[in-house]
C-alpha positions in Angstrom: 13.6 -23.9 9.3 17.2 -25.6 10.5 18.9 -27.3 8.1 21.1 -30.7 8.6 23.1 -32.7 6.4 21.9 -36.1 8.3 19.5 -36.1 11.4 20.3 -39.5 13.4 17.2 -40.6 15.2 18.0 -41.9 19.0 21.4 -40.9 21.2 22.1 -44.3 22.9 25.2 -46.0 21.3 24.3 -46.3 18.0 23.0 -42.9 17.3 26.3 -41.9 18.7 28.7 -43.8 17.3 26.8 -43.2 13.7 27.0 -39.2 14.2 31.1 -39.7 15.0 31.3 -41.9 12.2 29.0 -39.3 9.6 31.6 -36.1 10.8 34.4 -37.9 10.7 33.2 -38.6 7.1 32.4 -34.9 6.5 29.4 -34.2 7.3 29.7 -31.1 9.2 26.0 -30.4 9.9 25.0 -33.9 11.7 21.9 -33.7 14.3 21.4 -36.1 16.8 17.7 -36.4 18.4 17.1 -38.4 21.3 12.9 -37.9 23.1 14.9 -39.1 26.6 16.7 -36.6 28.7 20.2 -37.6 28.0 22.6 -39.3 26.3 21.7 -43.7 26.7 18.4 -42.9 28.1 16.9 -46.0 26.3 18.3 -49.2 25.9 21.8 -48.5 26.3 21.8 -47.0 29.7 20.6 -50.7 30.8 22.7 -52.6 28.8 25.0 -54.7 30.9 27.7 -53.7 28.4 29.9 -56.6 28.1 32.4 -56.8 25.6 33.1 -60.4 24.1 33.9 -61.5 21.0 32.5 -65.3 20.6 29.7 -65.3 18.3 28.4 -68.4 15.7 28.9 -66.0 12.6 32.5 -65.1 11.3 31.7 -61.5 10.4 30.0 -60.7 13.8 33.1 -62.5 15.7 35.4 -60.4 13.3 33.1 -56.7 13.9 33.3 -57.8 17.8 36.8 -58.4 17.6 37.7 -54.7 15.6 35.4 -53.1 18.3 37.3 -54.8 21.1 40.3 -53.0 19.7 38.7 -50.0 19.9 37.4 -50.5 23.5 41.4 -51.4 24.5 42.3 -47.9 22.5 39.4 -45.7 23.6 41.3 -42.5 24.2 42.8 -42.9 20.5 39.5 -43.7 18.8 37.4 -41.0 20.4 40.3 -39.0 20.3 39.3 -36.8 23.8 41.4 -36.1 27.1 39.1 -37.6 29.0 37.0 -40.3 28.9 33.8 -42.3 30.4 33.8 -45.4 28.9 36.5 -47.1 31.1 36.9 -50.7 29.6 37.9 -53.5 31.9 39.3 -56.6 31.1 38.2 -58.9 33.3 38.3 -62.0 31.0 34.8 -64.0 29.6 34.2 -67.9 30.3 31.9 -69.8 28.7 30.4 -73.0 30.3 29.2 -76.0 27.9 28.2 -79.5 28.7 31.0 -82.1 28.4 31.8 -83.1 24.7 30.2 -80.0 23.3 30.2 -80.8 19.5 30.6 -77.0 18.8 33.5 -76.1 20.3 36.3 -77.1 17.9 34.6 -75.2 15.8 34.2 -72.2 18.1 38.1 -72.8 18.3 38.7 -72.8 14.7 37.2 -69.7 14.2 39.1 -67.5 17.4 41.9 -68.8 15.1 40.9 -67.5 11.7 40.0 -64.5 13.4 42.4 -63.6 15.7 40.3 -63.8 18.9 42.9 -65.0 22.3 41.0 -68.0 23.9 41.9 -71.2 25.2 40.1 -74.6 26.7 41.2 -75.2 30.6 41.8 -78.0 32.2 40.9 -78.9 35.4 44.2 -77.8 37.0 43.6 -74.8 35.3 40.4 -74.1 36.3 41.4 -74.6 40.4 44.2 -72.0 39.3 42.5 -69.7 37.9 39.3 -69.5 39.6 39.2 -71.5 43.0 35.5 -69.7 43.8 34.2 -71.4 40.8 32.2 -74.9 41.3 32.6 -76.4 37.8 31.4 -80.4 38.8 28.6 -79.1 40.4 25.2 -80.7 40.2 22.7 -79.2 38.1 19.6 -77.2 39.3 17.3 -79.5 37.7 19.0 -82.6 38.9 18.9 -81.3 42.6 15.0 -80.7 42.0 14.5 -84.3 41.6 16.5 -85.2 43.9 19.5 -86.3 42.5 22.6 -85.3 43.6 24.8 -86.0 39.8 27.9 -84.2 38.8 27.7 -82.1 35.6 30.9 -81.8 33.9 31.6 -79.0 31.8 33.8 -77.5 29.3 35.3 -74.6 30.0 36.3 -71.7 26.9 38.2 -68.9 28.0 38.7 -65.5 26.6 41.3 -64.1 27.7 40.7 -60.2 26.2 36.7 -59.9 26.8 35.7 -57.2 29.3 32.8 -54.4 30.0 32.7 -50.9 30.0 30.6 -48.0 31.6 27.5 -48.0 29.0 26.5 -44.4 29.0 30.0 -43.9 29.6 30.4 -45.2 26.0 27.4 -43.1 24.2 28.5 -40.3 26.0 32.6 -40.5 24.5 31.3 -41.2 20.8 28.7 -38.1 21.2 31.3 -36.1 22.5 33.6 -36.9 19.9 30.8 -35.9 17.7 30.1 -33.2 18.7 33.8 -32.1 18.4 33.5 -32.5 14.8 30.4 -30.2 14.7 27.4 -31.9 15.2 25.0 -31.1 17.6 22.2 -33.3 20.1 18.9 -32.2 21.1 17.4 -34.0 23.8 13.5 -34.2 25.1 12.9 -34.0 20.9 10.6 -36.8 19.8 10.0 -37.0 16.1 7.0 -37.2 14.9 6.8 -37.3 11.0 9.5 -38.2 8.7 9.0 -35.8 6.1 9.6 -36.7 2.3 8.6 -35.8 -1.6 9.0 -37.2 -4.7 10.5 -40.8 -3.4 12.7 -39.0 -0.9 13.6 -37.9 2.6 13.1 -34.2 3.1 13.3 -33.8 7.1 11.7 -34.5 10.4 9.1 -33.0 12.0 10.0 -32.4 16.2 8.1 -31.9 19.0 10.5 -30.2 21.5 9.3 -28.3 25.0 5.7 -28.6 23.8 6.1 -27.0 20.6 6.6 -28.3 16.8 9.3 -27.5 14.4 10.4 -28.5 10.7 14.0 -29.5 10.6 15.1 -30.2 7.0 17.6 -32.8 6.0 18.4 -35.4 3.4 19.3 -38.3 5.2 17.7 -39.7 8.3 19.5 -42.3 10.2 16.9 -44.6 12.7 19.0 -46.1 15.5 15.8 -45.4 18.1 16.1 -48.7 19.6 13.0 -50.2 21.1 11.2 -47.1 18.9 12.5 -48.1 15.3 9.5 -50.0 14.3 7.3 -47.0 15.1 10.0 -44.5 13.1 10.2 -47.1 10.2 6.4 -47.1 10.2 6.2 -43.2 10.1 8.9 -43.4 6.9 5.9 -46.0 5.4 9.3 -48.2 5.5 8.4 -51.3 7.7 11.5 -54.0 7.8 10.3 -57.6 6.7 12.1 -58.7 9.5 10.4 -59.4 12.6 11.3 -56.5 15.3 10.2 -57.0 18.9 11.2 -54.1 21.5 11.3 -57.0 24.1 11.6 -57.0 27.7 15.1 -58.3 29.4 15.1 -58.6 33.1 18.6 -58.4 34.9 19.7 -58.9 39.1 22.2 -57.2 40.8 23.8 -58.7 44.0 26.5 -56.9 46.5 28.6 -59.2 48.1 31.3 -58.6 51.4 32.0 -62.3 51.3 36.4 -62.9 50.8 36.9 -64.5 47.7 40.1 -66.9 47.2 40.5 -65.3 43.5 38.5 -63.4 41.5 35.6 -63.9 39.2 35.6 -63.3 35.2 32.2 -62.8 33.5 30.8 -65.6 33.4 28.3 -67.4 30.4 26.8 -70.4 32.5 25.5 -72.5 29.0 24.8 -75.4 31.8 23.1 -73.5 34.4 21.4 -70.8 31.9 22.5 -67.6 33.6 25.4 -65.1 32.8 27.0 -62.8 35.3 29.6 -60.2 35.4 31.4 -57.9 38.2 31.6 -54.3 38.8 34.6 -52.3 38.5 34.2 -51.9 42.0 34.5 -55.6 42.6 32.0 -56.1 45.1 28.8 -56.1 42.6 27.6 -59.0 40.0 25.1 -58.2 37.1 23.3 -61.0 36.5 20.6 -62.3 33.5 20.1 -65.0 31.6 21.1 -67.0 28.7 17.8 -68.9 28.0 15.8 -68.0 24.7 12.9 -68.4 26.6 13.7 -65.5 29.3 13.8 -63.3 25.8 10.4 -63.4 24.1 8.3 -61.3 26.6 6.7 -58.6 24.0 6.3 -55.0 24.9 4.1 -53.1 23.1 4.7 -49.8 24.4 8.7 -49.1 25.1 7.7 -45.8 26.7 5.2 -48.5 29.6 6.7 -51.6 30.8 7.7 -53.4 34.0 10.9 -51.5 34.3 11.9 -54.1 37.8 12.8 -57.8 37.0 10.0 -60.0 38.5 10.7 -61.7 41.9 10.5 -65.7 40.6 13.3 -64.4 38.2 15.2 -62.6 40.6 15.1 -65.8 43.6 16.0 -68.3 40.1 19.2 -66.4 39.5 20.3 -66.2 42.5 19.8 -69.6 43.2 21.5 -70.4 39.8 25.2 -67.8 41.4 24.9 -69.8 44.5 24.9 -72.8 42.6 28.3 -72.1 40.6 30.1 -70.1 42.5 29.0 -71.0 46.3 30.9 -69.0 48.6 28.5 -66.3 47.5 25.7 -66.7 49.9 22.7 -65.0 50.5 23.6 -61.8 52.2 24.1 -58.7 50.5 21.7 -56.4 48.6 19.9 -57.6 45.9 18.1 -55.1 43.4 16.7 -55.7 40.0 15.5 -53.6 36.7 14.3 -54.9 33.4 15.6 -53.5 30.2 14.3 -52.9 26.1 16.5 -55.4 23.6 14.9 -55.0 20.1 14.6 -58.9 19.2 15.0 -59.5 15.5 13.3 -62.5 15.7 14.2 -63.5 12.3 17.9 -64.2 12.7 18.9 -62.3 15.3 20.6 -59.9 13.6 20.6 -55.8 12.9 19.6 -54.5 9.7 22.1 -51.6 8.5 20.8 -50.5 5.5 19.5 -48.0 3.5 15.6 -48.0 2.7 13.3 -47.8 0.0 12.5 -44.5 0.9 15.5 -42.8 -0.4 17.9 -41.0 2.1 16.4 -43.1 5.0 18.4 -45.8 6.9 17.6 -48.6 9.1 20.3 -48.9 11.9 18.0 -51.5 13.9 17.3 -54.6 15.3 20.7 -55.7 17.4 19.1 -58.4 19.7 20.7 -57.1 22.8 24.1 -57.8 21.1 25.2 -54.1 19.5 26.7 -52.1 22.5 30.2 -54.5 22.3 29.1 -53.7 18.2 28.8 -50.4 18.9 32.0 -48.8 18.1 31.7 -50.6 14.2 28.4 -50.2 13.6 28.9 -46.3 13.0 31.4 -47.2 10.0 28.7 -49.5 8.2 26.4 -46.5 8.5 29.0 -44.0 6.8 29.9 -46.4 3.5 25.9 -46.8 3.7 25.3 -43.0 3.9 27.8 -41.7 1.8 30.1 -44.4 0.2 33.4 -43.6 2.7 34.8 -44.4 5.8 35.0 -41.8 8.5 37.7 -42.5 11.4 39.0 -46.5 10.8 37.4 -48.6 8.7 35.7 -52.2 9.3 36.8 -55.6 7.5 33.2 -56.8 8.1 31.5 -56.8 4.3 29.3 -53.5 4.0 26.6 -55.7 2.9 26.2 -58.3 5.5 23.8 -56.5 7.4 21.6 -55.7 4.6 17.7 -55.7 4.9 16.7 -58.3 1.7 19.3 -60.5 2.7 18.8 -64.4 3.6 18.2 -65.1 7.3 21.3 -65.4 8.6 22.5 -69.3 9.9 25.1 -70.2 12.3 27.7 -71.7 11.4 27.2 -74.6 14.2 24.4 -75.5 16.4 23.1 -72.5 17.4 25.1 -72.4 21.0 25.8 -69.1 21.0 23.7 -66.3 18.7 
């Protein structure tokens, strides 16, 4: 029987970033099991991977913020020649309704926490991004009809960005496995072994056959899968986990812009979009609440393509905001796992009853631009140390008995 100091359950970014963090810490036999074929072959390989840092918590601003440092300094933090991730900044604005009531708030807090952002004008806005309709009438308004100008708001951050998302896993696992642990892949557990009030191993099914690994800590950062894992431990979270299905619209475009686009949060409109490095490629989704509560009940059997009322919606939605993009170009589609914690929204990081096993769950489609953090909480959770930087967010905030968590203002922004 093989025997591991920690055995992390699931190698998308999480998994990863919690086996760097756990060597880095000393653990020197860390084993990372992932039942996909690679590295982000769950959630995080569709993640649209953006990077921002405005959020209506302080601590989850402040761990966005550390982890956007991280994303600027990749090379340093994963300390490797070469790397996959390949952060861009391209910049993050948000769209709100005129005379928002939040955003002095929002404001107050990129202060406190050191997040670069700023309000622009409308001289600012033609400056900046001349391909951007900001008066434009809204959807439902042309539905009836109605032909009304919507002003907005417009909050800009300056440092957001994106990165490649398996790019990401791929760095922390590698930097990982320079410290001596190990990844097996096509290895689905299925028993969390334990005795007397305590985690004693995993039992794998690898290639067709069974085997024992032994272990005193189990770390479960299986995405979509954790409720299933948690339920094997006899551990279930009192929060409410739903793998949940996430659709998401891509869209090539050869039309000349005058400037270029930023990612773009359309709060008005109730879509979000991003470019490709390459620059001629938008990801699109959507920022409604109600486009996130479609239950899956099997993460290994869902609609893995976004449905076509979806797909014509957001596209009607770009066209709307930014209308030099017409309809040309190739559109394609795929739908994605978040696990919704609908509860608060938030992950649990956090040991268990079940001594020696930790929940690492739960992120809400919000822990890749987390990602590079949330390995640090699991080390001072694991073993009471830091492992390579450490993390001003309180070790505690994330914990499983705690409080739903409020925001801090109306809820504009989870």
């Amino acid at each position: 029987m093989a025997t591991y100091d920690a055995v992390i359950v699931g190698a998308g970014v999480m998994g990863a970033s919690s086996a760097l963090q756990l060597a880095a810490a000393g653990l020197r036999r860390v084993l990372v099991v992932e039942k996909g074929p690679g590295v982000g072959s769950g959630s995080t390989g569709r993640s649209t991977a953006i990077i921002r840092q405005t959020y209506s918590n302080y601590e989850v601003s402040l761990m966005a913020h550390e982890a956007l440092r991280a994303f600027q300094h990749w090379a340093d933090f994963v300390q490797l020649p070469q790397t996959r991730a390949h952060f861009v900044n391209s910049g993050v604005m948000f769209l709100f309704g005129k005379g928002e009531a939040a955003l002095p708030q929002i404001l107050a807090m990129h202060r406190r926490v050191g997040i670069r952002s700023s309000t622009l004008d409308d001289a600012e806005r033609r400056r900046l991004f001349p391909d951007i309709d900001f008066s434009a009438s809204s959807p439902e308004l042309l539905a009836q009809g109605r032909e009304q100008a919507h002003e907005v708001d417009v909050l800009y951050e300056h440092e957001a960005g994106f990165a490649d998302p398996v790019g990401t896993a791929t760095d922390l696992l590698e930097a990982a496995r320079a410290l001596g642990a190990e990844a097996r892949f096509r290895a689905r557990v299925t028993a969390i072994r334990q005795a007397g009030g305590r985690v004693t191993g995993v039992a794998l099914e690898q290639d067709g056959r069974s085997e024992e690994i032994a272990a005193p800590v189990v770390v479960n950062c299986a995405g979509p899968w954790a409720v299933g894992l948690n339920a094997q431990a006899g551990q279930p979270l009192r929060h409410e986990l739903v793998p949940t299905r996430v659709q998401i619209v891509t869209k090539q475009f050869s039309e000349r812009l005058q400037g270029r686009l930023p990612m773009l949060a359309d709060m008005v409109s109730g879509f979000y979009g991003r470019p490709e490095a390459s620059g001629d490629l938008l990801i699109l989704g959507s920022v409604k609440e109600e486009d996130e509560r479609e239950a899956v009940a099997d993460p290994d059997d869902y609609n893995d393509v976004a449905d076509a009322p979806f797909r014509e919606r957001t596209l009607q939605l770009l066209q709307h905001r930014v209308p030099l993009l017409g309809t040309r170009g190739r559109v394609s589609s795929y739908a994605g796992l978040y696990t919704v914690n609908r509860t608060d929204s938030h992950p649990i990081i956090d040991r268990s009853g079940l001594e020696g096993f930790f929940y690492c769950n739960g992120f809400s489609g919000h822990g890749f631009k987390l990602s590079p953090i949330v390995g640090m909480l699991v080390a001072q959770k694991v073993l009471g140390q830091w492992g390579r930087g450490k993390t001003a967010v309180p070790v505690d905030f994330f914990n499983h008995d705690r409080r739903p968590l409020t925001t801090n203002w109306g809820g504009v922004i989870a």
